[in-house]
C-alpha positions in Angstrom: 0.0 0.0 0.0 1.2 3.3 -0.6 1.3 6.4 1.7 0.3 9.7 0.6 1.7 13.3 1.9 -0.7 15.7 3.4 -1.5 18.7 1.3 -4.2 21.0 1.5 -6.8 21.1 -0.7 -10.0 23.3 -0.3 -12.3 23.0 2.4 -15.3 25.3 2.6 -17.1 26.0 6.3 -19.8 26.3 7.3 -22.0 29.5 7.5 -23.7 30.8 10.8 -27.3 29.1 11.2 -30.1 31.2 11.8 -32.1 28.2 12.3 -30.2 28.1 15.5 -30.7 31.0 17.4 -34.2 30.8 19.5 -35.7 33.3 21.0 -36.1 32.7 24.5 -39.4 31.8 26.2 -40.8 33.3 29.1 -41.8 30.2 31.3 -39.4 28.7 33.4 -40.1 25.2 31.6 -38.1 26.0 28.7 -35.3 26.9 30.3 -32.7 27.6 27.3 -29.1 25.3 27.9 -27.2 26.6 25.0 -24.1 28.8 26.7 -21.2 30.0 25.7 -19.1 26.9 24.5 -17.1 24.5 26.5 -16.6 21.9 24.4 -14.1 18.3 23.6 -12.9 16.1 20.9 -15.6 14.5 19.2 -15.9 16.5 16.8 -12.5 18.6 16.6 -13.3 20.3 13.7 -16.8 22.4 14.0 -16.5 23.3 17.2 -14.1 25.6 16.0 -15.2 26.9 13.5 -18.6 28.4 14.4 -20.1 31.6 15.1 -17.9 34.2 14.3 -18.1 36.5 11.6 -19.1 34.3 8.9 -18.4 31.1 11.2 -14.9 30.5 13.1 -14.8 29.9 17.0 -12.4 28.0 18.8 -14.2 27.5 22.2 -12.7 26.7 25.6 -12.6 22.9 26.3 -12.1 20.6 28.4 -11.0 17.1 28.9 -13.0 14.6 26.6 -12.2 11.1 28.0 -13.3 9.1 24.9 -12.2 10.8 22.0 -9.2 12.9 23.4 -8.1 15.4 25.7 -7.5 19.2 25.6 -6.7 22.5 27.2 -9.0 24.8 29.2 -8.2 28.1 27.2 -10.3 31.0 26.9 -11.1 32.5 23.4 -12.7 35.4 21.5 -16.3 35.2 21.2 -18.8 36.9 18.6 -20.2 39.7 20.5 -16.8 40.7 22.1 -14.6 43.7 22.1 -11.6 42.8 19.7 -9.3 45.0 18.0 -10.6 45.2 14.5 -8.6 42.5 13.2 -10.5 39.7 11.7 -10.7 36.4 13.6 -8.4 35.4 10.4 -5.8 37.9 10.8 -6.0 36.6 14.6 -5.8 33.3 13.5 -2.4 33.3 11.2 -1.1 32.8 14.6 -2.0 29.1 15.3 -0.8 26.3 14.8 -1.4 24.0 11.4 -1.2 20.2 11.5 2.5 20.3 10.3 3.7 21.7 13.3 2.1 18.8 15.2 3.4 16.5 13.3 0.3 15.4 11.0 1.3 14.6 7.6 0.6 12.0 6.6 -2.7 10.0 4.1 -2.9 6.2 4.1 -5.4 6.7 1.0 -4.9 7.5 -2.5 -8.1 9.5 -3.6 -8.3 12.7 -4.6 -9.9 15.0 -1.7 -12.7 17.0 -2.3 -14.8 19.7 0.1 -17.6 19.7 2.1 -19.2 21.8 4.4 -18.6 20.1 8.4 -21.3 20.9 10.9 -23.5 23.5 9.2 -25.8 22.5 11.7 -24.8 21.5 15.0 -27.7 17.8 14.3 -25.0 17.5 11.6 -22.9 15.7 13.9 -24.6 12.7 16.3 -23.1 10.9 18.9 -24.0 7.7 20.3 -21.7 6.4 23.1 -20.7 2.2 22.8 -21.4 1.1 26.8 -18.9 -1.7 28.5 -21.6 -4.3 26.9 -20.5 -3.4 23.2 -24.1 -1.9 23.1 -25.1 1.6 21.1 -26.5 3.6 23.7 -30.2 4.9 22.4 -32.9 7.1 23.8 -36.0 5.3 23.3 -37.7 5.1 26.2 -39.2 8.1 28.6 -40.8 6.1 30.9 -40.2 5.8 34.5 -39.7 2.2 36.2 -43.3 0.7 37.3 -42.9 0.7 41.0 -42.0 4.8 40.8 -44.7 6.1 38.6 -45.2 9.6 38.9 -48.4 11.0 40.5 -51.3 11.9 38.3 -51.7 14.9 37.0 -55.0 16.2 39.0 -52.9 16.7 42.0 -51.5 20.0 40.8 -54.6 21.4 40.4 -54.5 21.8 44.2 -51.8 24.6 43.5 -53.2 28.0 42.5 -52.2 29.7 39.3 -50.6 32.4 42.3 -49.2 29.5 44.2 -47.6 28.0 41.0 -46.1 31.5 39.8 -44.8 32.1 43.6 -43.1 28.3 43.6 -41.8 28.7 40.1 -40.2 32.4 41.0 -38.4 30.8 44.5 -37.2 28.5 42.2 -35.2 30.3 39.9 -34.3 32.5 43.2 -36.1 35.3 41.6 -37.3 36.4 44.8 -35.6 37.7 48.0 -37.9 34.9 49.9 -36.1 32.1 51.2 -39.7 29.8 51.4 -43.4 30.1 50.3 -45.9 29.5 52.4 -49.1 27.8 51.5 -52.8 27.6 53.4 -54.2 24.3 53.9 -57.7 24.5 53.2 -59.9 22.4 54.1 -57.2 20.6 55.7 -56.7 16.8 55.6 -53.9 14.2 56.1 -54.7 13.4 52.3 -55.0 16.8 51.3 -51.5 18.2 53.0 -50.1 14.8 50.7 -50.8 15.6 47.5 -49.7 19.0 47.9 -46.5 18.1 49.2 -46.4 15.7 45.7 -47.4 18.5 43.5 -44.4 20.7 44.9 -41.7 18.1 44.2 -43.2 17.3 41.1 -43.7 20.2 39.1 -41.0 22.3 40.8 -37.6 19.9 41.3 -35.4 20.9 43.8 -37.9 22.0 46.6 -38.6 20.0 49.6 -41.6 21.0 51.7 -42.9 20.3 55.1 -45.7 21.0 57.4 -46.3 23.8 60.1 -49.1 24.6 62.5 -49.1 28.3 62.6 -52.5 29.9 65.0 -53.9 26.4 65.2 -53.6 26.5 61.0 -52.1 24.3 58.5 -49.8 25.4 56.5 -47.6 23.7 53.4 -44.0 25.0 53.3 -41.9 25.0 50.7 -37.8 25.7 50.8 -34.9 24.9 48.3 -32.9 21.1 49.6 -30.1 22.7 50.8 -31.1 26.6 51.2 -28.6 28.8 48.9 -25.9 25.9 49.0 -26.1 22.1 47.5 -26.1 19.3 49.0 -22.9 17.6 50.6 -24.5 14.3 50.0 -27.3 12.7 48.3 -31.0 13.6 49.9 -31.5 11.2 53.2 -34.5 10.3 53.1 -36.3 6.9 52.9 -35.0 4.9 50.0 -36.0 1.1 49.4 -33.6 -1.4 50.0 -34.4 -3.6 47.3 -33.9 -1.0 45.4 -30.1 0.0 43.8 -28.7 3.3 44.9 -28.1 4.6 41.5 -30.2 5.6 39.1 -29.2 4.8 35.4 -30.3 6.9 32.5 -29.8 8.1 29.1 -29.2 11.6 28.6 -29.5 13.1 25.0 -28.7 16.6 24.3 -28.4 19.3 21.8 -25.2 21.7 21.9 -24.3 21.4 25.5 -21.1 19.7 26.5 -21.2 16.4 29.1 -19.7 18.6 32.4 -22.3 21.7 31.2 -25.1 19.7 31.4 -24.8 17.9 34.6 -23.9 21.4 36.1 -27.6 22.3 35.0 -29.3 18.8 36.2 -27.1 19.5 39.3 -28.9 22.9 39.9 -32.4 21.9 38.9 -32.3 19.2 41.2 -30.2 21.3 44.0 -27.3 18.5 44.3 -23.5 18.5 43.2 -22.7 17.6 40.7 -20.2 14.8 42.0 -23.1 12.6 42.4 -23.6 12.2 39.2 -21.1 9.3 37.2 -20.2 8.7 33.7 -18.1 6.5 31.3 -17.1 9.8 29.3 -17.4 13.4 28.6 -19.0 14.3 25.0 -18.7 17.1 22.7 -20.7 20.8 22.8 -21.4 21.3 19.0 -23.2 18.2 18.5 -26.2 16.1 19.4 -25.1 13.0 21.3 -26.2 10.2 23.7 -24.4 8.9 26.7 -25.2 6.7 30.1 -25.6 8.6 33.2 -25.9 7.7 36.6 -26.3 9.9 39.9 -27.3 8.6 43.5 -30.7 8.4 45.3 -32.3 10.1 43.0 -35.2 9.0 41.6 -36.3 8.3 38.1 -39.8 10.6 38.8 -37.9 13.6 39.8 -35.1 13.4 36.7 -38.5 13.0 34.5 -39.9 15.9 35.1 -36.3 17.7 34.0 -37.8 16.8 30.6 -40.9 19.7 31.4 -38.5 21.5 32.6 -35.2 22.5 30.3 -34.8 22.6 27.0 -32.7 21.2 24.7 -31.9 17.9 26.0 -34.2 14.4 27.6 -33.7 12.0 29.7 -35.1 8.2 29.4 -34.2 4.7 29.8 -34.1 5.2 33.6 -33.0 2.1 35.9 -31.8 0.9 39.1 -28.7 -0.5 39.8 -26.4 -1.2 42.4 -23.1 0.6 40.7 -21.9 3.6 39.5 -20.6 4.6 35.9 -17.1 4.6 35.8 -14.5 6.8 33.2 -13.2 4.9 30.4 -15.5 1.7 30.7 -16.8 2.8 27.4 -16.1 0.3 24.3 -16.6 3.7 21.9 -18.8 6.2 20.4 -21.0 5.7 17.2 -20.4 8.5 14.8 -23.4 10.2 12.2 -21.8 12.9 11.0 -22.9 14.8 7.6 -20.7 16.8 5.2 -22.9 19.5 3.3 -22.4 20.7 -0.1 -19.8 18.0 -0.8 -17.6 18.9 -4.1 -16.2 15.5 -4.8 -17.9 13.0 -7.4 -19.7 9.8 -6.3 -16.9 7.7 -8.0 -14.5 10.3 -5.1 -16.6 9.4 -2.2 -17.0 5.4 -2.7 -12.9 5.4 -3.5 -12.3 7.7 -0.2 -14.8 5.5 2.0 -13.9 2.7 0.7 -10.8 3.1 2.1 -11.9 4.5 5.5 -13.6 1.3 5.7 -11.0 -1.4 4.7 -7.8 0.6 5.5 -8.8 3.4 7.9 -6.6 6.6 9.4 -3.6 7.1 11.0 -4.5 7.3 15.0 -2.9 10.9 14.9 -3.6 13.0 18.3 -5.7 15.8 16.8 -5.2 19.5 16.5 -7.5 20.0 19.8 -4.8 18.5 22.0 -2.3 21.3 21.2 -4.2 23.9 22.3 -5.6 27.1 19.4 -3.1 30.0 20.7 0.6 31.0 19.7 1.6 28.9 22.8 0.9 24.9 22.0 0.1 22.9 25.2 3.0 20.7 24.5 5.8 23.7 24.7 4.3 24.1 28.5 4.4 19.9 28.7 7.9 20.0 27.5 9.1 23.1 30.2 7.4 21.4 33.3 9.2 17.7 31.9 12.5 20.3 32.5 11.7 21.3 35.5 11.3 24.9 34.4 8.3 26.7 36.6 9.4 30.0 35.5 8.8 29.3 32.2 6.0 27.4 32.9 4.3 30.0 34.5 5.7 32.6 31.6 4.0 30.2 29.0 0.6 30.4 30.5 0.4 33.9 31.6 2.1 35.9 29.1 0.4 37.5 26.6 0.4 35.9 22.9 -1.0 36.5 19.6 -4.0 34.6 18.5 -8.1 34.8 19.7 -9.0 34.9 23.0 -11.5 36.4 25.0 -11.3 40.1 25.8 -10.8 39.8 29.4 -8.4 37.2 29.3 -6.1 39.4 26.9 -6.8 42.6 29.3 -5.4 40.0 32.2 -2.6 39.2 30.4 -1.9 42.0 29.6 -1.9 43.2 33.8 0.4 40.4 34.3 2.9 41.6 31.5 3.3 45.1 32.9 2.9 44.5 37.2 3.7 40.6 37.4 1.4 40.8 40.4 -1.4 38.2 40.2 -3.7 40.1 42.5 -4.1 42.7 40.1 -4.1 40.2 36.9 -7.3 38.5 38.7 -9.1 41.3 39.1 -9.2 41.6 35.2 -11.0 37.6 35.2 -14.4 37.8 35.8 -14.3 34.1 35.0 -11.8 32.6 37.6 -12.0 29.0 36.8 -9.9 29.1 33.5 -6.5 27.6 33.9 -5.1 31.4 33.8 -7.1 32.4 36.6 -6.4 28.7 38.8 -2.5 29.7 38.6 -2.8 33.1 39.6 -4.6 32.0 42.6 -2.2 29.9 43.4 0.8 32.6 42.4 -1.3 35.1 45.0 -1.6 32.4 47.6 2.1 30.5 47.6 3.7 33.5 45.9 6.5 33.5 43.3 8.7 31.5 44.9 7.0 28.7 44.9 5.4 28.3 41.4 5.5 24.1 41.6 2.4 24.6 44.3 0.4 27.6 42.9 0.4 25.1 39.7 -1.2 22.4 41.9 -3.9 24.5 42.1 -5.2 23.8 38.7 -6.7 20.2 38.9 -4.4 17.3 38.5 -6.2 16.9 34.9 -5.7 19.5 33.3 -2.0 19.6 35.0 -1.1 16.5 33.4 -2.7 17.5 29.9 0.5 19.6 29.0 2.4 16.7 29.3 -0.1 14.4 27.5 0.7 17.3 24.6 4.0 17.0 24.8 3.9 13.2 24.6 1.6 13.3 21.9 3.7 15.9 19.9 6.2 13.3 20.4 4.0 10.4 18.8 2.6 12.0 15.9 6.1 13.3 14.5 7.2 9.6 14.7 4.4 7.7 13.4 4.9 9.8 10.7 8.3 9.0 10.2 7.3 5.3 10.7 4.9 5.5 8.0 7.2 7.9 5.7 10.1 5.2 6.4 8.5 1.8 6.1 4.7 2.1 4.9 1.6 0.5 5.2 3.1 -3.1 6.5 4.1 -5.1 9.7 8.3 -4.7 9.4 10.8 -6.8 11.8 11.4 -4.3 14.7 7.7 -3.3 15.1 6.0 -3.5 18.0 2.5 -5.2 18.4 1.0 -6.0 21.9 0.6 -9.6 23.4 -1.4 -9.1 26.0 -0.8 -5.6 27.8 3.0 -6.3 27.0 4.7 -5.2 23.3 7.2 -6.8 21.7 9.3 -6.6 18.4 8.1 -8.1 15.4 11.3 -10.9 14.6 11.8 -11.6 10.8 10.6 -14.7 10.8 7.1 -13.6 12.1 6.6 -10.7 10.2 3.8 -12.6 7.9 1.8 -13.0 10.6 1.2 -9.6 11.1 -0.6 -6.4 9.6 0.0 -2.7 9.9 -3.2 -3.2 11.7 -1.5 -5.0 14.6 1.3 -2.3 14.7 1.5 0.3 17.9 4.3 2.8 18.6 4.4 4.0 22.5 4.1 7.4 24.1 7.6 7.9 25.6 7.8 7.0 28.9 10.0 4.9 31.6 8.0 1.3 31.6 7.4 1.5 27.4 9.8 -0.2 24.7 11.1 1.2 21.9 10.9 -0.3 18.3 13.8 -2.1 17.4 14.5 -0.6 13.8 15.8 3.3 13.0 12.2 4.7 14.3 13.3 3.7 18.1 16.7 5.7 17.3 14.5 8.6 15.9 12.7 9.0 19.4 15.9 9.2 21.2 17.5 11.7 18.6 13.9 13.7 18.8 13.8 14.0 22.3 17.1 14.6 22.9 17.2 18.0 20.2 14.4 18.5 22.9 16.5 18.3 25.7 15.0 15.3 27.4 17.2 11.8 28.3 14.8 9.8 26.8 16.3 6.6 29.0 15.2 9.2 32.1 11.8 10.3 32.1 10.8 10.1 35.8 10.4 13.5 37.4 11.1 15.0 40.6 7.3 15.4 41.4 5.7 12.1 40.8 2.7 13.2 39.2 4.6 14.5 36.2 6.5 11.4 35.8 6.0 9.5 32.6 5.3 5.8 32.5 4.1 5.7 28.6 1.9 3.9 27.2 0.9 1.6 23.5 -1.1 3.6 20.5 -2.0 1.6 17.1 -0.7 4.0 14.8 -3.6 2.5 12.2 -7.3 2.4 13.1 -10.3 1.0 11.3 -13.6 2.2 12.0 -16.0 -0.5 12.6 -19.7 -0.4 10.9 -19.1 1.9 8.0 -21.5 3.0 6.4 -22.3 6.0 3.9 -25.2 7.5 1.5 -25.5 10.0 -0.4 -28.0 12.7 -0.1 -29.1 16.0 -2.2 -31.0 18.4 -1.3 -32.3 22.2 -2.1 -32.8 23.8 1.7 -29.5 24.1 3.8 -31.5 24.6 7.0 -33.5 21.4 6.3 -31.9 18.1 8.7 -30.4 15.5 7.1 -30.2 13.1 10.2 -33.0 11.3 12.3 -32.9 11.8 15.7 -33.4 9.6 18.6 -35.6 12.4 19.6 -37.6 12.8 16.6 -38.6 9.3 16.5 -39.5 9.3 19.8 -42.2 12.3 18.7 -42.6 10.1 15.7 -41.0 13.0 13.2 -39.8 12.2 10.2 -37.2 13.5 7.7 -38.3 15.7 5.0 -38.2 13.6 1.6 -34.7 14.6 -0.1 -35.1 16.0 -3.6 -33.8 13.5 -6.6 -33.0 16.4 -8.3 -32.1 18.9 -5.7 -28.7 21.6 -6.2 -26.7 20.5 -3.3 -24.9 17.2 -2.7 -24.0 15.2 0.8 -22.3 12.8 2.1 -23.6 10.9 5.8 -20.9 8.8 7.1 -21.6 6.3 9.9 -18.9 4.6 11.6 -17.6 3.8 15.0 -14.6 4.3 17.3 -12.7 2.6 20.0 -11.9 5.6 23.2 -8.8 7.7 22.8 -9.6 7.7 18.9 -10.3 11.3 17.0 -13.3 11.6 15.2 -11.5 14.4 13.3 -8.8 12.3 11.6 -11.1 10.1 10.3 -12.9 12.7 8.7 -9.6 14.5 7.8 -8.7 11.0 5.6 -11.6 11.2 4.0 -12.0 15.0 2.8 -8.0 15.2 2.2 -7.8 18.4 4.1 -5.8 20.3 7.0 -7.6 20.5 10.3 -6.2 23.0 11.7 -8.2 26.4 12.6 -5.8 28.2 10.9 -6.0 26.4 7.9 -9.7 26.3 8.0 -10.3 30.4 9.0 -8.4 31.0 5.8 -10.1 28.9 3.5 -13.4 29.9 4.8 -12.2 33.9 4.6 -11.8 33.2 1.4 -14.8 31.2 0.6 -17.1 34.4 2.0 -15.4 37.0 0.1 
């Protein structure tokens, strides 16, 4: 098989969609749950490259543990202050897929473009559970023995009461409680009121007073103005499991963003909630859930009450979700207004199919600013918290939120991280973590105002660097030797690799073929490519025979990455059709409500392509799609073809 080089043929992005922008309702039950982004891998590409200016945004993210890991950095966003330089201009900054080490095709078709995630339903996720099962929403109802009440027991709530309830719920009043009058009072009556509070309104608990030989029906938030430490004590059956499974499905929202909101609804933190992985913002995807002691009725009536996402498929068991039990995610993914022939897109997934990509670490690991994550990786794998703390703080060329330039900026000229907070109004970036730290250990002691920011996102720089590392040699190792198994490979036998000897090299596909993250407990292959890490890392400073660290945490073990995946269940149509705004994916959703698909046009002006296929965790979505298109991935790359597709 022969290997292609990376060029960069034409991509075009897509436009903003008006379709997308909803006014907002007035009642409380629609609450609207599309923010700002925060976003992960999944999808790579799209998220960002939406929203700004005719369609580029590269939103803060944060770790995605099925499909990647990035950095928590702050960018521009649509409706802030800037400069006057396009996000373009901004953008000539980045980083392109080059400088990463990306450079490689396995395939020999000629790319074409398409249009990635004109609409966010464009690109559907389904997580693969522990079982090897695609995760679905098809269910909303609640388990048999926890029905919810009927629905005449709220009509025991005035239209007053209701509006009162609703308002302390949203803490839209100054009242801590509402009290309501029992009349006509009843052991049965003061019952169903106490049910049609913590039905229709989740989060408030209620109780009963006497006041002047009265009854009276108060109602309070769990936990007052703060959650809960721990789950809600009250009775719970002992037959039944402690944790309540569910599927969660939702719409432009990323994993850690949504269980913040379920979190607040249902006035709980959100550590009692469990998951096998975090999914992406600009998308619509399906995952398995589960949180403690709470009950399937209550995370029901979520569904009346937010927008924008549902829950189903609710069940008891006696275990939590754990990260990384996944077996994958499912990927839908549509590419609008496709360019290449039909006879291009059978010959380009066709080979997806029967070859697949190379398992590069996508542009999303390296961070979007002039400073790549990996440059920090590399400076704390030196031992260098000076420039550590220089690489995160200082100001740099690129798109970033106002206030996070204005902060650099007070760090630049005063070096005093009192007065660079004060210019954060958003304190839980990774900028605004180290300057805590900086103001509470001082600048003597960088190594502990760094272990402020979580151990995660900590150990991300290093991930970078590591990654950096891998991508620049499976290039070489493709570059070098091809698409075949060679003698001084590697392929796993069990957890454990070993080389490939000569006389075994039959057996054996580039399929079967890993390369390791450099580390202290890996191997190296036996051929030139193992001499080509040592020389690498070495123009980089690091003994790669040394890479335990002072501080344990930032030691490197390594670890085993196939440097060729194949997507399993691929499949791919091709679809026309006349209105851009029209979806060209059925949602779990919409056959739930029993909506169907518009009928595409046999004759219709535009062309596209929807691609199914699935992925084992710590796979990029992104490079599959990158094989098949032929194009760079980079926002750089993308912001200037798309500049130059709007003119």
């Amino acid at each position: 098989m022969e290997v292609e080089e990376a060029n960069n043929p034409a991509i075009k992005r897509s436009r903003p969609d008006d379709n997308e922008e909803r006014t907002e309702p007035e009642q409380y039950k629609k609450t609207r749950l599309s923010e700002p982004g925060i976003s992960s891998d999944l999808s790579g590409i799209g998220k960002h490259t939406e929203g700004i200016k005719g369609g580029l945004q590269a939103p803060p993210s944060r770790v995605d543990e099925d499909n990647g890991e990035e950095m928590d950095n702050a960018v521009l966003e649509e409706d802030e202050e800037g400069d006057g330089d396009s996000f373009a201009d901004m953008m000539k900054h980045g980083l392109v897929e080059h400088d990463v080490g990306i450079t490689k095709f396995v395939s020999m078709h000629q790319g074409f473009s398409g249009i990635l995630k004109e609409r966010y339903s464009d690109f559907v996720v389904h997580e693969i559970n522990k079982d090897g099962k695609v995760v679905l929403l098809d269910d909303l109802s609640v388990p048999a023995n926890d029905e919810e009440p009927s629905e005449d027991i709220f009509s025991v709530l005035s239209a007053q009461d209701k509006q009162r309830l609703e308002d302390l719920q949203l803490f839209k009043n100054k009242e801590d409680s509402v009290v309501i009058e029992v009349v006509e009072d009843t052991k049965e009556k003061r019952t169903v009121i106490h049910q049609a509070v913590k039905s229709l309104f989740p989060g408030l608990e209620t109780k009963t007073e006497e006041r002047e030989g009265k009854k009276f029906i108060v109602a309070y938030h769990v936990a007052g103005k703060t959650a809960l430490a721990n789950p809600r004590k009250h009775s719970w059956p002992k037959s039944r499991g402690s944790y309540c499974h569910f599927v969660l499905y939702k719409e432009n929202k990323d994993t850690m963003d949504a269980i913040n909101v379920l979190s607040k609804f249902l006035r709980v933190k959100p550590n009692i909630f469990s998951y096998m992985g975090t999914k992406d913002k600009r998308a619509i995807t399906v995952q398995e859930i589960a949180v403690v002691k709470i009950t399937a009725q209550r995370l029901s009536h979520l569904n009346k009450c937010l927008m924008n996402f549902k829950l189903g498929n609710f069940s008891y068991k006696t275990y939590p979700l754990k990260l990384g039990e996944l077996q994958g995610n499912h990927f839908t993914v549509v590419l609008r207004n496709i360019t290449g022939s039909n006879e291009q897109v059978e010959q380009a997934m066709t080979s997806l199919r029967d070859i697949g990509f190379i398992n590069y670490y996508g542009m999303q690991r390296f961070g979007t600013t002039a400073v790549p994550t990996y440059q920090v990786g590399k400076a704390i794998l030196h031992n260098k918290w000076s420039e550590v703390m220089d690489l995160i703080l200082k100001p740099r060329p690129g798109a970033e939120r106002g206030y996070l330039v204005k902060c650099r900026e007070e760090w630049a000229k005063t070096k005093d991280p009192e007065a660079a907070l004060k210019k954060l109004p958003v304190k839980r970036c990774v900028e605004g973590q180290l300057l805590r730290g900086l103001a509470k250990y001082g600048m003597k002691n960088i190594v502990s105002a760094f272990g402020i920011i979580p151990r995660n996102n900590r150990l991300m720089y290093i991930h970078s660097y590591q990654s950096y590392v891998w991508n620049n040699l499976v290039s070489k190792r493709i570059e070098e030797y091809g698409l075949k198994a060679v003698p001084g490979d590697l392929v796993l036998k069990g957890v454990t690799a070993v080389p490939i000897e000569e006389s075994d090299v039959e057996k054996h596909t580039i399929h079967d073929v890993v390369m390791p993250l450099p580390g202290f407990d890996v191997l190296y292959p036996t051929h030139k490519i193992g001499k080509a890490y040592e020389e690498m890392m070495a123009a980089d400073g690091l003994d790669i025979n040394n890479m335990r660290h002072k501080i344990r945490d930032y030691s490197l073990s390594g670890a085993y990455r196939k440097i060729i995946i194949r997507p399993q269940n691929v499949t791919w149509e091709i679809l026309v059709y006349d209105d851009n705004k029209i979806p060209l994916v059925h949602t779990d959703v919409e056959k739930l409500e029993g909506t169907s698909l518009p009928e595409s046009c046999k004759d219709g002006k535009y062309k596209a392509l929807k691609m199914d296929f699935s992925l084992p965790p710590s796979t990029y979505a992104t490079m599959a799609i990158r094989e098949v298109l032929k194009m760079d991935t980079s926002i750089k790359n993308q912001t200037q073809l798309n500049t130059v597709w709007l003119r």
